[in-house]
C-alpha positions as CSV (number, residue, x, y, z in Angstrom):
1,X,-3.1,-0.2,-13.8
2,X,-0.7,-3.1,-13.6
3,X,-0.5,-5.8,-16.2
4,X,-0.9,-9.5,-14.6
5,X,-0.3,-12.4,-17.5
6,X,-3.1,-10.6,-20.4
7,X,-4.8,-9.0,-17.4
8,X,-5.1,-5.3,-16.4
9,X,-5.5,-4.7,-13.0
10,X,-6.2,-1.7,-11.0
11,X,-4.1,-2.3,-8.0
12,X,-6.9,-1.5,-5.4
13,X,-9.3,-3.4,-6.8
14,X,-6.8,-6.7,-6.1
15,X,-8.8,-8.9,-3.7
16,X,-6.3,-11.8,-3.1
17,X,-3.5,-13.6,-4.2
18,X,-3.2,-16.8,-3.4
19,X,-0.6,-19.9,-4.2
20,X,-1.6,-22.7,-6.3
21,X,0.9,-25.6,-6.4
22,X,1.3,-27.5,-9.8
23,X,-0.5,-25.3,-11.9
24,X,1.8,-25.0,-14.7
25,X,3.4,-27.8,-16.1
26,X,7.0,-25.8,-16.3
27,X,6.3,-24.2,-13.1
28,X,5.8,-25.5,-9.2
29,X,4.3,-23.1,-8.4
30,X,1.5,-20.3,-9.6
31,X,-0.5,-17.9,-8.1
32,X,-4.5,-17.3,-8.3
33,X,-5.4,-13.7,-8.5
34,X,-8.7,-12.5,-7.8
35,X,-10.1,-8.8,-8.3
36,X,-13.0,-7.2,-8.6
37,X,-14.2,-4.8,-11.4
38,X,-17.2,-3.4,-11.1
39,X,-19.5,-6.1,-10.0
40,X,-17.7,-8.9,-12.1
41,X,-15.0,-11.1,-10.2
42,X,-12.0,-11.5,-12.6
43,X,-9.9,-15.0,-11.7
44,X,-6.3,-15.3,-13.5
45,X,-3.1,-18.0,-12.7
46,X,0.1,-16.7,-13.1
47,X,3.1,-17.7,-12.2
48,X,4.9,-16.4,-9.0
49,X,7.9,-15.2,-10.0
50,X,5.5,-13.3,-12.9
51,X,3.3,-11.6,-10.4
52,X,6.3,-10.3,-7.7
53,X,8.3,-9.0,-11.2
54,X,4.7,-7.4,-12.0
55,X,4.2,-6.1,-8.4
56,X,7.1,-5.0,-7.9
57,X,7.7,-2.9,-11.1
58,X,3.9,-1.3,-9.8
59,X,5.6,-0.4,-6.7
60,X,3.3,-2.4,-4.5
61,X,6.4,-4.6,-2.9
62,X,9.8,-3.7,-2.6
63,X,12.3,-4.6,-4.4
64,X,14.2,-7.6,-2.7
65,X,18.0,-6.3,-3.6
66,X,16.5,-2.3,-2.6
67,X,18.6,-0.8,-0.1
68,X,16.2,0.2,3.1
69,X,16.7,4.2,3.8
70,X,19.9,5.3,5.4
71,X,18.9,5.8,8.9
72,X,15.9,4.1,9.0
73,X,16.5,0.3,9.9
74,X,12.7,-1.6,9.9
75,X,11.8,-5.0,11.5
76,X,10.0,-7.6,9.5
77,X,6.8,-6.8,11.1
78,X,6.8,-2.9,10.3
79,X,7.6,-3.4,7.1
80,X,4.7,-5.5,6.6
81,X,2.8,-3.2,8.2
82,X,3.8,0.0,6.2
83,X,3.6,-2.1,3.0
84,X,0.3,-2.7,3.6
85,X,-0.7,0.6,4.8
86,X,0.8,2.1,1.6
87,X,-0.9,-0.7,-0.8
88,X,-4.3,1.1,1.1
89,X,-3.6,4.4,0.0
90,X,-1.8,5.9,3.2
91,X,1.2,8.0,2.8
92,X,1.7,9.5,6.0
93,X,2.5,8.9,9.2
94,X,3.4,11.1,12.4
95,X,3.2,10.7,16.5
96,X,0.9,12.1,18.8
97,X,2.0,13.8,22.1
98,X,0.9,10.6,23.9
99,X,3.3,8.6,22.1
100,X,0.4,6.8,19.9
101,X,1.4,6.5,16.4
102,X,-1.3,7.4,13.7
103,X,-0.9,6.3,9.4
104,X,-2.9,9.1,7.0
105,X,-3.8,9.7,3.8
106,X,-3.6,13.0,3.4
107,X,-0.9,15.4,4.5
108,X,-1.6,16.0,8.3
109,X,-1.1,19.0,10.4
110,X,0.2,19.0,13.9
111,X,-2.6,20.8,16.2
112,X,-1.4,20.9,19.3
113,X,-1.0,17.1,21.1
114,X,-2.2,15.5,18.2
115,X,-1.8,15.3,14.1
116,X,-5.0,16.2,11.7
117,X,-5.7,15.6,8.3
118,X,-8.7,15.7,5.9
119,X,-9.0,11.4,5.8
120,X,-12.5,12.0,6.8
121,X,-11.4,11.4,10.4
122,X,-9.9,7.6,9.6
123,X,-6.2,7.8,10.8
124,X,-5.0,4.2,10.9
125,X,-3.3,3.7,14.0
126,X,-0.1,1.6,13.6
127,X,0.4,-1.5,15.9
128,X,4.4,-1.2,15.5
129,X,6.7,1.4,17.6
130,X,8.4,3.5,15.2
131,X,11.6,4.6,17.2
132,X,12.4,7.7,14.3
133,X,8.8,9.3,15.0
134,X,9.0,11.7,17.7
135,X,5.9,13.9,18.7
136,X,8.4,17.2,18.2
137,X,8.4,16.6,14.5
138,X,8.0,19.0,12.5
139,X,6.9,17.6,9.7
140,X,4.9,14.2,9.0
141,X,7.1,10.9,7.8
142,X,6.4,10.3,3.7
143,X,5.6,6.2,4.0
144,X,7.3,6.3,0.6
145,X,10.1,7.0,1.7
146,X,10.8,5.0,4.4
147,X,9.8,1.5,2.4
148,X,11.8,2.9,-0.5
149,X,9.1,2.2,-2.6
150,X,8.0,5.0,-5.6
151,X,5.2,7.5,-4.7
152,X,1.7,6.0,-6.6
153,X,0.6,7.9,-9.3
154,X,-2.9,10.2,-9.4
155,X,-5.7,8.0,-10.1
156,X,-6.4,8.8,-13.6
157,X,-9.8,8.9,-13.4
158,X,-12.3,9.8,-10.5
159,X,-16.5,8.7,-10.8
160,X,-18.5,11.6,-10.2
161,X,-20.9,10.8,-7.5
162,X,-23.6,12.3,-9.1
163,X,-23.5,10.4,-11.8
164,X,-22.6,7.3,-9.3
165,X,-25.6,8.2,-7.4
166,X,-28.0,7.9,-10.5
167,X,-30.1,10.7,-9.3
């Protein structure tokens, strides 16, 4: 959960986050959250320097003064992409023998030309070429890691689907 102005937000359920100019009267600018718990939508402003401070102490953006991993130099465009992969829950990623590069959630295991994990067969294949993946890897790339970003904690609770089911 991340605190946004009086608001607690789990992180997932964020839906958008959008600029508002001239919402606060010692501020040019604010931003318009908009989240969804349960079945409720939950609107706040806050302002934008706020809400990056908030998201960044979450871990959900990096810090602007972070150094980027030694080795590991990323153009604009792949960090977006990562970031946003990561914000969605995947912290893997790894390159099949046909040069195609796949994101995961789970920790995926090389079977023969291809990588294999237990995301209920949704590997997120990644637009951007990612010169430091090579299909001889042993081991898949942490996201993490790369974005110098903390891991994300455990969820601290999970619904049982029976009782989510209501039968």
């Amino acid at each position: 959960m991340i605190k946004l102005g009086n608001t607690y937000f789990d992180p997932s359920a964020i839906e958008a986050i959008t600029p508002v100019p001239g919402v606060f009267p010692d501020s040019s600018t604010g931003c318009y959250v908009v989240g969804m718990a349960s079945k409720f939508t939950v609107k706040i402003y806050i302002g934008a320097e706020e809400l990056e401070a908030a998201l960044i102490s979450a871990g959900l953006l990096p810090s602007p003064d972070a150094d980027e991993p030694e080795g590991i130099p990323l153009t604009e465009a792949q960090r977006h992409e990562l970031a946003g992969l990561y914000r969605a829950g995947y912290l893997y990623m790894a390159k099949d023998i046909n040069g195609c590069s796949y994101a995961y959630i789970d920790v995926p295991e090389k079977h023969g030309a291809y990588w294999d994990s237990h995301d209920n067969g949704k590997p997120q294949r990644l637009t951007e070429d990612y010169d430091f993946l090579a299909y001889e890897d042993d081991r898949p790339v942490f996201i993490p890691a790369v974005l110098g970003v903390p891991v994300p904690p455990a969820p601290l609770f999970t619904p049982d689907p029976e009782v989510q089911g209501g039968n």
